[in-house]
C-alpha positions in Angstrom: -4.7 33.1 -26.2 -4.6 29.5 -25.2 -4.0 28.8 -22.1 -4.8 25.8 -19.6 -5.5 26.7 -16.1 -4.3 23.9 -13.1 -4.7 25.5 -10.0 -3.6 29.0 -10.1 -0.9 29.0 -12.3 -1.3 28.5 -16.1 -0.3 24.9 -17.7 2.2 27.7 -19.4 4.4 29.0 -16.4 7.4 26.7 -16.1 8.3 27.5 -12.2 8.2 24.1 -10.3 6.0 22.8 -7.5 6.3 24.7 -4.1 3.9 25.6 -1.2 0.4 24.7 -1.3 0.6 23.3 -4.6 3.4 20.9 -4.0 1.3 19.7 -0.7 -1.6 19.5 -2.7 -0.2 17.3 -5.4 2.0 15.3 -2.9 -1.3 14.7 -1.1 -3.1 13.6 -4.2 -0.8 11.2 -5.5 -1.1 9.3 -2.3 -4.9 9.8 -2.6 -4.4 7.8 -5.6 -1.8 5.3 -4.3 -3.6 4.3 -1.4 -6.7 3.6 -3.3 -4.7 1.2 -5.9 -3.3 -0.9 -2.9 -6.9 -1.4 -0.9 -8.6 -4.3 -1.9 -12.4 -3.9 -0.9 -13.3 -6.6 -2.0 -11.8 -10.1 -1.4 -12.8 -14.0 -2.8 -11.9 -16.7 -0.7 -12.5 -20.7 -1.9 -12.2 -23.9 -0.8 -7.9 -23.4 -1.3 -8.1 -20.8 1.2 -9.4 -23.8 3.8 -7.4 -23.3 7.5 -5.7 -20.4 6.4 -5.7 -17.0 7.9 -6.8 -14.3 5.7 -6.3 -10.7 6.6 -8.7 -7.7 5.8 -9.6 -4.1 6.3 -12.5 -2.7 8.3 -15.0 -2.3 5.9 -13.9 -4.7 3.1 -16.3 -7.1 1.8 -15.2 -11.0 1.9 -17.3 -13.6 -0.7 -16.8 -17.1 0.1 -17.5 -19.8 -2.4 -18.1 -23.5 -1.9 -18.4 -25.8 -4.9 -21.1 -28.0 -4.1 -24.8 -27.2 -2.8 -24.2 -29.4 0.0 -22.3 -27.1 2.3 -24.0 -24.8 5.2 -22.1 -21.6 6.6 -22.2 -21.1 10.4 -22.6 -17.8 12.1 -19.7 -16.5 12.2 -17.6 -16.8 16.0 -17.8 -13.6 16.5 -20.4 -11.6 14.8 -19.2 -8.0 16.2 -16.1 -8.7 13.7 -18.1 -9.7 11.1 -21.3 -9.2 9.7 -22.4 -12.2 7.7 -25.1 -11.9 4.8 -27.3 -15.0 3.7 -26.1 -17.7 1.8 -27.0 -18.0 -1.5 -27.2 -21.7 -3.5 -27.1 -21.9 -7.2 -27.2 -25.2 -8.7 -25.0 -26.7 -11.1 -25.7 -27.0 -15.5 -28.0 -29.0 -16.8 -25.7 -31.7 -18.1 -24.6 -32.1 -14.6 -25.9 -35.5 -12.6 -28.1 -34.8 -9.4 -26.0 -37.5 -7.2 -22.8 -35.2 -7.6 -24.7 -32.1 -6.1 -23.1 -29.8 -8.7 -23.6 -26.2 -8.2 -22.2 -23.6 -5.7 -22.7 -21.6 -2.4 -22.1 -18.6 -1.6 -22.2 -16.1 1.5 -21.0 -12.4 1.4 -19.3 -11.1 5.2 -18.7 -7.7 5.9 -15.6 -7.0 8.6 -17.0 -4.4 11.2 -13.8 -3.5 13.6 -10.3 -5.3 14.1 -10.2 -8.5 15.4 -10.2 -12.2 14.4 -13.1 -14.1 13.7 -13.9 -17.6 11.9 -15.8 -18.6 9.3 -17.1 -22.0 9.2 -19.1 -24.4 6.6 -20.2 -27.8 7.0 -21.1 -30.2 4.7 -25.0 -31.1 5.1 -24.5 -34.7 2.9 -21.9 -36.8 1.0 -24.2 -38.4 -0.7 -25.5 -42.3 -0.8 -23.0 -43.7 -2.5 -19.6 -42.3 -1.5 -18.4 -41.7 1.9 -17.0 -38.3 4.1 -13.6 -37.7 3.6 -13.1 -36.1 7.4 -10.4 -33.6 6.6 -13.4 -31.7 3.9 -16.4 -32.0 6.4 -16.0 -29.1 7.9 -13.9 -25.9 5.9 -13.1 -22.9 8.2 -10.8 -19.7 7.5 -9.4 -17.4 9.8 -10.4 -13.8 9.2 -8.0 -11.0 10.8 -9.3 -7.5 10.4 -7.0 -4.7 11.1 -8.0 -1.0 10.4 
């Protein structure tokens, strides 16, 4: 006898979903629906500068900065998010020193709804070229809803 249980009927009984099981599935599929449309986990650059981003309560945010030259600020208001360390990796090997080749990074948490910014500034343009004003300061606009 073969015969494949799902739930308390066997894979073999041919009446359709009603009840509890009908609930049950319903409820599942969205399970599964609403987990494919969260995003946990979002990246933000330097194209995302003066932009508003919107996130969850509890989704992580990683910001990325090309160039080691860039410092992150606290964030403005740290009961909205909870900002990690920044993190500095530098460039190839092939790359020249004076172009400050690398990255940094800082990892935010958002804790409760609200808005919040977060802010970088450059540290350095280096000796031989000067600030461009509109990139000496990058900020995005985080909006965390529930």
């Amino acid at each position: 006898m073969r015969a494949l249980l799902v739930g308390s009927a066997r894979a073999t009984d041919r009446r359709p979903l009603a009840g509890p099981r009908l609930l049950t599935c319903v409820f599942l599929c969205l399970l599964l629906l609403r987990s494919c449309t969260t995003h946990p986990y979002r990246s933000i650059t330097y194209a995302d500068d003066h932009k508003t981003v919107t996130v969850h309560v509890g989704n992580s945010i990683h910001v990325t900065l090309e160039s080691t030259t860039w410092r992150f600020a606290a964030p403005s208001d740290p009961s909205v998010l909870n900002q990690g360390s920044q993190t500095v990796s530098e460039g190839s090997t092939r790359c020249r020193v004076e172009f400050y080749c690398g990255h940094v990074v800082v990892d935010v948490v958002a804790l409760k709804p609200g808005d919040a910014e977060i802010t970088a500034y450059l540290t350095y343009c280096g000796e031989a070229r000067t600030c461009d004003l509109s990139k000496v300061a990058f900020r995005v606009k985080i909006h965390v809803v529930r």
